[in-house]
TORNUZA-189552 format. One line per field, with one value per atom (N, C-alpha, C): residue number from 1; residue in one letter; atom name; x, y, z. Coordinates in steps of 0.1 Angstrom, whole numbers. Example, Ala and Ser with C-alpha at 12.3 -4.5 7.8 and 13.67 -1.06 7.14 Angstrom:
k: (1,1,1,2,2,2)
r: (A,A,A,S,S,S)
a: (N,CA,C,N,CA,C)
X: (132,123,132,128,137,129)
Y: (-57,-45,-33,-22,-11,0)
Z: (78,78,78,71,71,79)
This chain:
k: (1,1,1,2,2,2,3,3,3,4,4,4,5,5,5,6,6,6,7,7,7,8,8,8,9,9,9,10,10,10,11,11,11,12,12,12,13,13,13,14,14,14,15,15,15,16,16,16,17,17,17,18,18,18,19,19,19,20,20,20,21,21,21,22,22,22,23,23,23,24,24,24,25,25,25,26,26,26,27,27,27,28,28,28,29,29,29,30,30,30,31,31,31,32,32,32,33,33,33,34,34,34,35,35,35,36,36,36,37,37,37,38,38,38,39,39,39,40,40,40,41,41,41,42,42,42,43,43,43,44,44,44,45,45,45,46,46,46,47,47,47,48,48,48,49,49,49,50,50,50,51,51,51,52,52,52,53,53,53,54,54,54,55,55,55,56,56,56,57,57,57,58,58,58,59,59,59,60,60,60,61,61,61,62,62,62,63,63,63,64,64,64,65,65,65,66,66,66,67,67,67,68,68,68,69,69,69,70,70,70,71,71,71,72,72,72,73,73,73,74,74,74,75,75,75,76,76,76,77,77,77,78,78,78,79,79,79,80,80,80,81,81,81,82,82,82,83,83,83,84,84,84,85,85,85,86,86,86,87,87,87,88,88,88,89,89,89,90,90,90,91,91,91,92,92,92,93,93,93,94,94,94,95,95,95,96,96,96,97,97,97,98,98,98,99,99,99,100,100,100,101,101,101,102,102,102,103,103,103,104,104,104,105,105,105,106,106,106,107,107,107,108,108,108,109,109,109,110,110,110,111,111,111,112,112,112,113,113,113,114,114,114,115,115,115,116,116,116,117,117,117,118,118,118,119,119,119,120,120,120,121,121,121,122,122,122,123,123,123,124,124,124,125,125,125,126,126,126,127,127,127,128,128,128,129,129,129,130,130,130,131,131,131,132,132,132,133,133,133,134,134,134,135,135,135,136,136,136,137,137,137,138,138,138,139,139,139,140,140,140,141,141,141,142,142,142,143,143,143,144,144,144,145,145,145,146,146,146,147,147,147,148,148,148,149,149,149,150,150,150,151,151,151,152,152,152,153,153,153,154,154,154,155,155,155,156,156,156,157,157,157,158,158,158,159,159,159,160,160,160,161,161,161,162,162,162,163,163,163,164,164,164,165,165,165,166,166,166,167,167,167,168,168,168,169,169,169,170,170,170,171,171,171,172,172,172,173,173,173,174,174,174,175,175,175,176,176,176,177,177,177,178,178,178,179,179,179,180,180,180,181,181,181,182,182,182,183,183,183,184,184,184,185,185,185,186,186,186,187,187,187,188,188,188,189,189,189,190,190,190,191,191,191,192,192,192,193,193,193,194,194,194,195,195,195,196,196,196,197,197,197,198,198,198,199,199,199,200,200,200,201,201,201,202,202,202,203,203,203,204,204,204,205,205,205,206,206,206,207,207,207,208,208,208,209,209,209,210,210,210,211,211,211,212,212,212,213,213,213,214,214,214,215,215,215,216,216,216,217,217,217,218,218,218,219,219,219,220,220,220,221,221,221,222,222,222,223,223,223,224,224,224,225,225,225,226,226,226,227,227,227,228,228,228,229,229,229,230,230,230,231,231,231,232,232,232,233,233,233,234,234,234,235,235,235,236,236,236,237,237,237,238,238,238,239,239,239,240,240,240,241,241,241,242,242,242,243,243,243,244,244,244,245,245,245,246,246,246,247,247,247,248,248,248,249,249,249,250,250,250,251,251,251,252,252,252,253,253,253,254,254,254,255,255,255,256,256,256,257,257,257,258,258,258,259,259,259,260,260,260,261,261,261,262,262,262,263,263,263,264,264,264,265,265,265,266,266,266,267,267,267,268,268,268,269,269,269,270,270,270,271,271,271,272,272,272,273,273,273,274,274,274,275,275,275,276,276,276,277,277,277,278,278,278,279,279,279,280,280,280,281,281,281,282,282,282,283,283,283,284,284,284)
r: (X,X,X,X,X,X,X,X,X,X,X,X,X,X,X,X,X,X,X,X,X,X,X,X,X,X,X,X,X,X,X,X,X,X,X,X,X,X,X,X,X,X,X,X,X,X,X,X,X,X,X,X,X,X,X,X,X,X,X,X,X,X,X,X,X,X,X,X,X,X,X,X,X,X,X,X,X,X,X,X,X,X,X,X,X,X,X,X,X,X,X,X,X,X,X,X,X,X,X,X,X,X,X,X,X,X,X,X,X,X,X,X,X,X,X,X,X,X,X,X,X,X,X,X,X,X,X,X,X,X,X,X,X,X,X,X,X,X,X,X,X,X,X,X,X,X,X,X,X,X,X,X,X,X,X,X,X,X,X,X,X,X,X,X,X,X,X,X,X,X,X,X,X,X,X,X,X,X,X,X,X,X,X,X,X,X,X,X,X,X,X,X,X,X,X,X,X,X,X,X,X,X,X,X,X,X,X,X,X,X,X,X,X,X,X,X,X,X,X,X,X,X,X,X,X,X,X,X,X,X,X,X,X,X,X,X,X,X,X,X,X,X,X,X,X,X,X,X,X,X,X,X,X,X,X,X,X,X,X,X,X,X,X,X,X,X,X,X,X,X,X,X,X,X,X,X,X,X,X,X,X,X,X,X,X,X,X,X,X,X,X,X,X,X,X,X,X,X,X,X,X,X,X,X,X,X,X,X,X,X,X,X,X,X,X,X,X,X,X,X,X,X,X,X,X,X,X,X,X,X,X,X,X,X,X,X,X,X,X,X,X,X,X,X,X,X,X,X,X,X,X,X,X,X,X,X,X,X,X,X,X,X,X,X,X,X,X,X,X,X,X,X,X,X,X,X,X,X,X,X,X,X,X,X,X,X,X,X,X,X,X,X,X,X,X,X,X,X,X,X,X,X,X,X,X,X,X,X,X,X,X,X,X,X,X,X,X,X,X,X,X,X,X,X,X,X,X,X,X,X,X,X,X,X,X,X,X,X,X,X,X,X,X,X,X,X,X,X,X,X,X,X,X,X,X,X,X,X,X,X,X,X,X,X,X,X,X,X,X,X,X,X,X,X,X,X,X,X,X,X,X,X,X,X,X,X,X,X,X,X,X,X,X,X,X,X,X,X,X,X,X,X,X,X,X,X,X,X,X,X,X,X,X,X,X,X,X,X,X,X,X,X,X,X,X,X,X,X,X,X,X,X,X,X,X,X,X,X,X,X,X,X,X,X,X,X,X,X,X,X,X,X,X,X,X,X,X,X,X,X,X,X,X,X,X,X,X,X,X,X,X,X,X,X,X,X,X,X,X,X,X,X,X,X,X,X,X,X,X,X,X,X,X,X,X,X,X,X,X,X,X,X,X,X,X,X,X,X,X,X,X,X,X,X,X,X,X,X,X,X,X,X,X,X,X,X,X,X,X,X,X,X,X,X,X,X,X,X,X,X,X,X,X,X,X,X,X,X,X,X,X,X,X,X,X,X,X,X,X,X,X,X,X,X,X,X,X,X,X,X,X,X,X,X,X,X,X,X,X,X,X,X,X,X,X,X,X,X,X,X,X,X,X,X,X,X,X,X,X,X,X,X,X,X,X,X,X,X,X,X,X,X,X,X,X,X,X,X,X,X,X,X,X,X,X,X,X,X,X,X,X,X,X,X,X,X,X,X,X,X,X,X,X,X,X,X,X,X,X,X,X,X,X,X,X,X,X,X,X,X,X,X,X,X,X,X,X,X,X,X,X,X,X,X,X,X,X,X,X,X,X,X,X,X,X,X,X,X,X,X,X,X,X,X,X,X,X,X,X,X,X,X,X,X,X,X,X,X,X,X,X,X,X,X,X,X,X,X,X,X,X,X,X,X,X,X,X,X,X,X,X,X,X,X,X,X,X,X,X,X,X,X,X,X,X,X,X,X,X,X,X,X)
a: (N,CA,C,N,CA,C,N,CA,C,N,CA,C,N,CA,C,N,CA,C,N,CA,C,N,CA,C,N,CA,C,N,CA,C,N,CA,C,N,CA,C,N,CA,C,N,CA,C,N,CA,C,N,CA,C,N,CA,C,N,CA,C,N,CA,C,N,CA,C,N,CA,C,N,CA,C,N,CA,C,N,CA,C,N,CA,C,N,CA,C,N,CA,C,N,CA,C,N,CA,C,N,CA,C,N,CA,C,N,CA,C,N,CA,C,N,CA,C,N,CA,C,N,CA,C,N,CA,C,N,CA,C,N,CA,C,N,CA,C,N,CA,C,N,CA,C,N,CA,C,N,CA,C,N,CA,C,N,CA,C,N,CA,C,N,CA,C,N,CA,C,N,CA,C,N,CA,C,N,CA,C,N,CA,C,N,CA,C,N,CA,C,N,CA,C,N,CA,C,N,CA,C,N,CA,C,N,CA,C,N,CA,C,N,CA,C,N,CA,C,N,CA,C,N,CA,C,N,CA,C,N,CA,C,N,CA,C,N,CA,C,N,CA,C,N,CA,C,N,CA,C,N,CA,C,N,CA,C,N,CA,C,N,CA,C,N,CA,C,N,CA,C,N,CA,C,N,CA,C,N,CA,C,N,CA,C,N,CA,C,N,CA,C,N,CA,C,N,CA,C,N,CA,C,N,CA,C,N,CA,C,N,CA,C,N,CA,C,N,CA,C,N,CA,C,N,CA,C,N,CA,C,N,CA,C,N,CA,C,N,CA,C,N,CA,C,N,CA,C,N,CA,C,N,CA,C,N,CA,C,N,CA,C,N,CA,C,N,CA,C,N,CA,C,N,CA,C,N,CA,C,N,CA,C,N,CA,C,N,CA,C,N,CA,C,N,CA,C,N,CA,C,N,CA,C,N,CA,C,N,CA,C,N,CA,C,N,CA,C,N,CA,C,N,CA,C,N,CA,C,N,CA,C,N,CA,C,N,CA,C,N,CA,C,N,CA,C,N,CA,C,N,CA,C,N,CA,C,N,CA,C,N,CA,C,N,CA,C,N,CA,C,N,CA,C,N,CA,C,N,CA,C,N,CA,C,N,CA,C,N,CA,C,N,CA,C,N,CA,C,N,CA,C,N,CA,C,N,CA,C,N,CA,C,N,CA,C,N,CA,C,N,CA,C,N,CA,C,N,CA,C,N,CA,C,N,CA,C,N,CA,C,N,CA,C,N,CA,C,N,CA,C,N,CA,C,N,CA,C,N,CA,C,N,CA,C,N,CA,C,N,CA,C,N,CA,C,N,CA,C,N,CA,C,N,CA,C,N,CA,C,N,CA,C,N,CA,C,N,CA,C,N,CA,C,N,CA,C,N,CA,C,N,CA,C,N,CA,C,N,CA,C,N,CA,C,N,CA,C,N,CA,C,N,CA,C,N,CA,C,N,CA,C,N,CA,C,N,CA,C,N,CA,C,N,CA,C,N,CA,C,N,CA,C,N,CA,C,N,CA,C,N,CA,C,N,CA,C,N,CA,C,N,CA,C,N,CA,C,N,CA,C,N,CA,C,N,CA,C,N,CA,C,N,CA,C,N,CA,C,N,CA,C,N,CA,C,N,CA,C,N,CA,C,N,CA,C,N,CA,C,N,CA,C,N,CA,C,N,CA,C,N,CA,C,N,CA,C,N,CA,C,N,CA,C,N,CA,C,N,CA,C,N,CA,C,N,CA,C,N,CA,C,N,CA,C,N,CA,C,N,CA,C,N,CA,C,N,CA,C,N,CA,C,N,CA,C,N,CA,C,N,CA,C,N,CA,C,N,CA,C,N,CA,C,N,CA,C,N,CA,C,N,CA,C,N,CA,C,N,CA,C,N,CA,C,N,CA,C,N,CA,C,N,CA,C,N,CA,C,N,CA,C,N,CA,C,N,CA,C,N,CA,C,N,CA,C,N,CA,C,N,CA,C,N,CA,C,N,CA,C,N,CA,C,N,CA,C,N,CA,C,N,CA,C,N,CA,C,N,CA,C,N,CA,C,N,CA,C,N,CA,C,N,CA,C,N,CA,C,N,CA,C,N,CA,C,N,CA,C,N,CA,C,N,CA,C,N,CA,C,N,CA,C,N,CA,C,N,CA,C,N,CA,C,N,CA,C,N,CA,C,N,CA,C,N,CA,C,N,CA,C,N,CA,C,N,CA,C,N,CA,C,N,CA,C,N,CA,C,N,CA,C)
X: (1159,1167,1158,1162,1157,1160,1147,1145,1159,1164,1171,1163,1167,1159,1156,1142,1138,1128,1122,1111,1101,1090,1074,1068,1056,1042,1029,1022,1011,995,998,984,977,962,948,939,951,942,954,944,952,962,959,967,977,978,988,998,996,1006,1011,1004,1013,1023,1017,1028,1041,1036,1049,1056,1050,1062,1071,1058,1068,1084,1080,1086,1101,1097,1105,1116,1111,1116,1118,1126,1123,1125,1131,1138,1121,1112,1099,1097,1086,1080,1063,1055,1041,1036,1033,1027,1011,1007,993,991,991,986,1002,1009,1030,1029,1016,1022,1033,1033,1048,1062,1059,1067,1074,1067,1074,1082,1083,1091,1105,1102,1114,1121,1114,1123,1127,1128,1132,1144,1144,1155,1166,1160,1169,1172,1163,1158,1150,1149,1148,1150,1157,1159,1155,1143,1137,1141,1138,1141,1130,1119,1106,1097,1090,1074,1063,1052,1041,1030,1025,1012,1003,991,979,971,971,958,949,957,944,936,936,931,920,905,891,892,888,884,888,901,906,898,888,885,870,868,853,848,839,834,822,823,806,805,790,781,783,791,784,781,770,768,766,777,782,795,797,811,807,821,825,834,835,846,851,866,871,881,880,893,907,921,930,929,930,932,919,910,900,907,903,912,910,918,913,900,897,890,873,876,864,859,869,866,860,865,857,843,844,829,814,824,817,804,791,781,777,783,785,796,810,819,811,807,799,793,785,770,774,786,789,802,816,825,830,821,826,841,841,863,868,870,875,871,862,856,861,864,870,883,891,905,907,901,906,906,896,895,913,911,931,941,938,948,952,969,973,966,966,959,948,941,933,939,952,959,961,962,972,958,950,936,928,930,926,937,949,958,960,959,960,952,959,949,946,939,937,948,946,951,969,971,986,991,983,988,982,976,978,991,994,1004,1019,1017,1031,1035,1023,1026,1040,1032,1041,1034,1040,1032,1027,1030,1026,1013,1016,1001,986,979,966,952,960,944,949,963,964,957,959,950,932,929,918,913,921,918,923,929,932,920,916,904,892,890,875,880,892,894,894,898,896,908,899,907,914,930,933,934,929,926,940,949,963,964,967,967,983,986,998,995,1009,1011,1005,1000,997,981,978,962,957,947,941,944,947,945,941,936,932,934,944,952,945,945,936,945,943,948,962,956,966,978,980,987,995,986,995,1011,1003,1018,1024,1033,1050,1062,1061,1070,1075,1081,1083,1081,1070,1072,1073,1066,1071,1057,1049,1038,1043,1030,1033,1031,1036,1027,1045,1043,1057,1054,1071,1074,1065,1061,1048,1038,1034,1020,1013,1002,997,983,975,966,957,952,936,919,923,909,909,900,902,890,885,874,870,861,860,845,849,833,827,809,802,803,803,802,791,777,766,762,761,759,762,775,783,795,795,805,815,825,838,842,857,863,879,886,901,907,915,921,935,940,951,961,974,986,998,998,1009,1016,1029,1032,1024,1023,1020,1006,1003,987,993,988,988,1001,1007,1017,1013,1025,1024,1018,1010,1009,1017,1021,1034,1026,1015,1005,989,981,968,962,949,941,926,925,909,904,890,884,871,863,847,839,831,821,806,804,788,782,773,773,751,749,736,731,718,719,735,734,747,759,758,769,778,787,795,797,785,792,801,801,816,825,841,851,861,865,877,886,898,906,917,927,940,947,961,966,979,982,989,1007,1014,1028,1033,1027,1031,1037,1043,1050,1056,1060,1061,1054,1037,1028,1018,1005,997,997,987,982,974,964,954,955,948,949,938,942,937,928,940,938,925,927,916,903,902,888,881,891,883,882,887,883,871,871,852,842,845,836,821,812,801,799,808,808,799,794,787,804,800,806,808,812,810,826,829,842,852,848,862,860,854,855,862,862,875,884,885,899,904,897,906,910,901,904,913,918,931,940,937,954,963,954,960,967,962,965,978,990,1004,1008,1002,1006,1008,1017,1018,1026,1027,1031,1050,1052,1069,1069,1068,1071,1088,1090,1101,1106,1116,1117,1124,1123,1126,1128,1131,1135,1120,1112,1097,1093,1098,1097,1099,1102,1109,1096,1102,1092,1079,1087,1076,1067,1066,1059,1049,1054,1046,1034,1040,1029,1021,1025,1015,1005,1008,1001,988,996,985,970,979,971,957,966,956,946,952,944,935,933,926,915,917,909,900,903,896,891,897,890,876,878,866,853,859,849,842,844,843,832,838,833,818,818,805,797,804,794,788,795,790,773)
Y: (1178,1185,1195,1205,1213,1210,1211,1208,1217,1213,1220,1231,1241,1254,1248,1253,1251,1265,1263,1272,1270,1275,1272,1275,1268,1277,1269,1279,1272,1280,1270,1272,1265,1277,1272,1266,1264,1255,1245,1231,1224,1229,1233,1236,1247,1257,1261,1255,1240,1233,1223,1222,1213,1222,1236,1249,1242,1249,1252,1235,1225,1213,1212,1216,1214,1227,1241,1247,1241,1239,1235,1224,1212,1203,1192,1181,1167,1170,1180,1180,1186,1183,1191,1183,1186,1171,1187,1177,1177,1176,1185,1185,1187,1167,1167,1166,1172,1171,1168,1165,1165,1149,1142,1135,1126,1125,1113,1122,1130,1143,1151,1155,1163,1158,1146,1137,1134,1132,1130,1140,1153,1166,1168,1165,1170,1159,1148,1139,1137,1149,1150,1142,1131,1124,1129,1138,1141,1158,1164,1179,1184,1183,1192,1207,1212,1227,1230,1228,1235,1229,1230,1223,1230,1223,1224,1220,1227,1228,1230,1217,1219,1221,1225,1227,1239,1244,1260,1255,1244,1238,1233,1240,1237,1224,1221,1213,1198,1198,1181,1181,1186,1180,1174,1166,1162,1146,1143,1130,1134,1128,1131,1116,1118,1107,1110,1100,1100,1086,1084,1073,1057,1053,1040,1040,1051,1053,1063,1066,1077,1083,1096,1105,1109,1106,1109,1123,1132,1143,1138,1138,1133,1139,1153,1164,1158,1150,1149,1141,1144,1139,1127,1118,1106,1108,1117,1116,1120,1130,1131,1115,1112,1099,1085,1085,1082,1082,1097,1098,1101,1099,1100,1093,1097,1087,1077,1085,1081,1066,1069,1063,1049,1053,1044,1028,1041,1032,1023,1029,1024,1019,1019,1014,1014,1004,1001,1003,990,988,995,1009,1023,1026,1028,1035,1024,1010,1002,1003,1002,1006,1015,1030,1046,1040,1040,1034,1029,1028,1022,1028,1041,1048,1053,1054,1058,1068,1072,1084,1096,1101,1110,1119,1123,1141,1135,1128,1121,1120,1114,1115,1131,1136,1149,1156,1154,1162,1155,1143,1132,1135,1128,1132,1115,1110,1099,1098,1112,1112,1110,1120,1116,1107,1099,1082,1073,1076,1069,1068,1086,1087,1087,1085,1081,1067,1057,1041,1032,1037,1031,1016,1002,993,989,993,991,1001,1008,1017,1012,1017,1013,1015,1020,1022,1019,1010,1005,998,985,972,976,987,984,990,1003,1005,995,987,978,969,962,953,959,970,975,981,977,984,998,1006,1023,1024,1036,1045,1053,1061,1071,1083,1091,1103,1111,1114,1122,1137,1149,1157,1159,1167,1165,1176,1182,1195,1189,1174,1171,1165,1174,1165,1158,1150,1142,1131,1120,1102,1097,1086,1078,1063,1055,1045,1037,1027,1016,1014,1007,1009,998,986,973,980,987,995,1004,1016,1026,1026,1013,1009,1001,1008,1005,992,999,992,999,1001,1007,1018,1024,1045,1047,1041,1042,1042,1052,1053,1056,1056,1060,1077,1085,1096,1103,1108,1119,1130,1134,1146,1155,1160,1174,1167,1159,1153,1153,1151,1153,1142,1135,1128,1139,1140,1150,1140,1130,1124,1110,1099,1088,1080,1075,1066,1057,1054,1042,1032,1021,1017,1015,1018,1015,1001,999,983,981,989,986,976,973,960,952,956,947,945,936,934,935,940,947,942,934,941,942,951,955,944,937,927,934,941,942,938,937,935,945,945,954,955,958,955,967,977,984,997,997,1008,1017,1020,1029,1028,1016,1018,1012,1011,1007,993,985,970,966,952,945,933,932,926,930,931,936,928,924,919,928,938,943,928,925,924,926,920,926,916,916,903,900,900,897,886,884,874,866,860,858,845,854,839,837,823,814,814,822,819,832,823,835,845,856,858,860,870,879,879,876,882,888,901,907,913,904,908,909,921,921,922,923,924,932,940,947,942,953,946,932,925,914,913,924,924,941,945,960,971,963,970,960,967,957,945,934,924,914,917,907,892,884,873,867,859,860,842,839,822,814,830,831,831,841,844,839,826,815,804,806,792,793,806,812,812,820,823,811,814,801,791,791,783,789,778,787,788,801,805,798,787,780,781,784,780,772,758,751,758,763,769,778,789,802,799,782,780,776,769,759,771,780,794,804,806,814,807,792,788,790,799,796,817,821,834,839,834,839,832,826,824,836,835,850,861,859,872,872,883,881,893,885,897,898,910,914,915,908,903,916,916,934,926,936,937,931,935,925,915,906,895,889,876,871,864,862,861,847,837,826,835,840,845,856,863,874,862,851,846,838,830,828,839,852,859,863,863,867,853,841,830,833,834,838,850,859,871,870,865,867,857,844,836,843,853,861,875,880,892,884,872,867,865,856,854,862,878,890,896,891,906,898,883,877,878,878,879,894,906,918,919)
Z: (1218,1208,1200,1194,1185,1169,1167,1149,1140,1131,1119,1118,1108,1105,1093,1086,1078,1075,1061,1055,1062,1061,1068,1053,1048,1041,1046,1046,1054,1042,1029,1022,1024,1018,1020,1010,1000,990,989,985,975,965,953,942,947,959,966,974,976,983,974,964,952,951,947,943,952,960,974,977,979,976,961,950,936,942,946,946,954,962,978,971,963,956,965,968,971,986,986,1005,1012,1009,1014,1025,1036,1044,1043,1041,1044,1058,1065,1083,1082,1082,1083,1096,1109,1124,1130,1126,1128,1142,1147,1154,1152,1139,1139,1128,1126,1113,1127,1140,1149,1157,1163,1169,1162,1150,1140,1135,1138,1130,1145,1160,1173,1174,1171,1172,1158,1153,1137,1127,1129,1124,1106,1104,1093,1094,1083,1079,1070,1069,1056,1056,1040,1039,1042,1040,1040,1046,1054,1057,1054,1045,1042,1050,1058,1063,1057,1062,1055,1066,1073,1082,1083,1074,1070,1055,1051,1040,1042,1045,1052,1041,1029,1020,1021,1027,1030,1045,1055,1067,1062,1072,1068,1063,1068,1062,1053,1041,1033,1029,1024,1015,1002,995,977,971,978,970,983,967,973,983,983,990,1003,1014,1022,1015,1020,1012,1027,1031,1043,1040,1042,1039,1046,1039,1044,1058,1066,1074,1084,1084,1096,1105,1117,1128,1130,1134,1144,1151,1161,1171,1163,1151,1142,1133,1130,1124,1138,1144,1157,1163,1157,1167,1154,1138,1126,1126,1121,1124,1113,1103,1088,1091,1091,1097,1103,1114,1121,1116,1107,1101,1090,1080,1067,1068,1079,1078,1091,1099,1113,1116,1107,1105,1112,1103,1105,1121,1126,1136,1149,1145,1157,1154,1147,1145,1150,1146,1150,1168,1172,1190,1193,1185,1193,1191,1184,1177,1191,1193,1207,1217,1221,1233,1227,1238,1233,1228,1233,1229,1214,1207,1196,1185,1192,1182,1177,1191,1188,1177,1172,1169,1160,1158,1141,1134,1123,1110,1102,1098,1090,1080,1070,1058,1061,1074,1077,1082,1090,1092,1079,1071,1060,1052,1048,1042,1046,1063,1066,1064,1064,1056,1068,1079,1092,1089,1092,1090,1102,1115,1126,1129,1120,1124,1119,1127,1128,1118,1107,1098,1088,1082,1071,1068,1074,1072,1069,1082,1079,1064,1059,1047,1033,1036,1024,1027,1042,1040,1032,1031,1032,1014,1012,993,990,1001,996,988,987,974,977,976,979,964,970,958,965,949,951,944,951,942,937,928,924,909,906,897,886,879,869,870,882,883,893,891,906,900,911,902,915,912,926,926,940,939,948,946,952,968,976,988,988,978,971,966,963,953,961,969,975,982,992,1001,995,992,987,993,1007,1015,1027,1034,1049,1049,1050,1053,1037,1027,1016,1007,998,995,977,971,953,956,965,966,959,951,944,953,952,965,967,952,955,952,959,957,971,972,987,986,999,994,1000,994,999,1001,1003,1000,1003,1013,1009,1011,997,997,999,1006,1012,1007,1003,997,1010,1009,1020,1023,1035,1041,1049,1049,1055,1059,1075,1074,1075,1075,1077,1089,1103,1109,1111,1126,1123,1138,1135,1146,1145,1152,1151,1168,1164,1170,1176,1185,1180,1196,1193,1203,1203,1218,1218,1234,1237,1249,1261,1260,1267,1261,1269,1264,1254,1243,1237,1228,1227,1221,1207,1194,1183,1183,1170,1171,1170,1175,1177,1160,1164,1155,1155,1147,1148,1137,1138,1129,1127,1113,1108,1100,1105,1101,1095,1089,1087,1080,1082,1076,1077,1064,1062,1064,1072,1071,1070,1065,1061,1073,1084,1090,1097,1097,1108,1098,1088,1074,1070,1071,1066,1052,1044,1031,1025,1028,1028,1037,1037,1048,1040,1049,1043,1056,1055,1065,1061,1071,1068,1080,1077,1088,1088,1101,1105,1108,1106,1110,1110,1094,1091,1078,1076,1063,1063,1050,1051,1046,1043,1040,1046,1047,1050,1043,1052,1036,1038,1030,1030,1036,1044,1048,1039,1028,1017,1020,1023,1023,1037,1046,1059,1052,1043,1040,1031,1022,1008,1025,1035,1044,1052,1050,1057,1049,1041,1027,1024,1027,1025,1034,1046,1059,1074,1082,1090,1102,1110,1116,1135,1129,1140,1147,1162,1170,1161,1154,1149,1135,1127,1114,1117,1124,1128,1130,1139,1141,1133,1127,1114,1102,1100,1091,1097,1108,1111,1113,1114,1111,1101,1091,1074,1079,1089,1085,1089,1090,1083,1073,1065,1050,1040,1033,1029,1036,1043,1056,1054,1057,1058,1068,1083,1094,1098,1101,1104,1122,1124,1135,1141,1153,1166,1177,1185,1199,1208,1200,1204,1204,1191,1186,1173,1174,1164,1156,1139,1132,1138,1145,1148,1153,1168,1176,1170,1160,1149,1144,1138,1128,1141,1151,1159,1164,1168,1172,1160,1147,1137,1134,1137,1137,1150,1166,1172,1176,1167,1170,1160,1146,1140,1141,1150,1156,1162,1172,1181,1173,1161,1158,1149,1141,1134,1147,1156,1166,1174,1172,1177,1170,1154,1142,1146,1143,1136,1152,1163,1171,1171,1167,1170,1170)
């Protein structure tokens, strides 16, 4: 099918695309890399009046250092966040997650910032950015604010981001050092998780310090497997300690049952997968 007609603007600054969404008004859509925005404006599935392009916006690409943090530009690709060395060194997570993001053409042409802000719950870099506690930095006609990752997701496709608002930025505390691995299921290569487990963990010696894990398409935003990681926390990392600590991990969870599967099968897979992403991270 062919998309509805709509406006185009394609600014090079921030504070020119707040303009042009405030202008445009609610019926806007934002085209950060369009892999999941272009499918949906072809099956008419959405008719916006206007689309706002940001890909002539040099300032949102890029990974930097400040600090204690990464600073990810919403606009850097999949495939840049991938092969980031920064990425790498300071927030594995990210860099085993992005690995699963569907196909090469899709990495090369995605953007972080826009699968953040599209808040699909089956997509692949929620969790890991709620495990790891980033920050999303928002711009908007009244200024910059920045929303913790607990916070942002709303609920299905559903973010705090107001119509002319855009995320330009998202921070990530360093995790040096620290252990990673992305668990994920799904019926066929490259498709959505049916279920996925980020994990990451410090660990001292045979002991577990730190764990922070979440999980994917077990609710309508990510969510912490909260009751997994007080059962690790100060324990050594031994085969029945993982097991006995992901049995707790669909507590909390309210997955939604599909054509894929029904809620039991969701929470057993998050029980087993996160069995196997802890036994992964701590062996890395």
């Amino acid at each position: 099918m062919i998309p509805a007609a709509f406006d185009y603007a394609a600014p090079s600054t921030v504070d020119e695309a707040v303009r042009a969404l405030t202008d445009a008004g609610e019926d806007a859509k934002v085209l950060a890399g369009g892999q999941s925005l272009l499918p949906v404006l072809r099956m008419r599935l959405a008719a916006p009046t206007t689309i706002v392009d940001l890909g002539k916006i040099a300032e949102l690409r890029g990974v930097r250092d400040e600090g204690d943090a990464l600073v990810i530009g919403s606009m850097t690709t999949h495939y840049d966040v991938q092969r980031d060395h920064l990425v790498a060194e300071h927030a594995a997570l990210l860099a085993r997650a992005t690995d699963t993001v569907a196909d090469p053409q899709v990495r090369h042409r995605g953007t972080f910032g826009g699968a953040i802000a599209h808040a699909d719950p089956a997509g692949d870099l929620l969790a890991p950015a709620l495990a790891l506690g980033a920050e999303m930095v928002v711009a908007g006609a009244g200024g910059r604010r920045t929303v913790p990752a607990a916070e942002f997701f709303q609920d299905f496709f559903t973010t705090t981001l107001a119509p002319n608002e855009i995320l330009v930025e998202v921070r990530v505390p360093k995790h040096t050092g620290w252990r990673a691995h992305y668990e994920k299921f799904n019926r066929v290569a490259q498709a959505w998780s049916m279920v996925a487990v980020a994990v990451t963990v410090r660990t001292e010696g045979d002991t577990i310090a730190e764990a922070r894990i979440a999980l994917t398409n077990m609710s309508s935003v990510p969510v912490r497997a909260s009751a997994v990681e007080n059962a690790l926390v100060g324990q050594a990392a031994t085969a029945e300690r993982i097991r006995s600590a992901a049995a707790h991990a669909a507590e909390g969870t309210n997955p939604t049952p599909d054509g894929n599967a029904d809620i039991e099968y969701r929470q057993e897979l998050a029980r087993v997968l996160t069995g196997r992403a802890v036994s992964a991270a701590v062996s890395a």
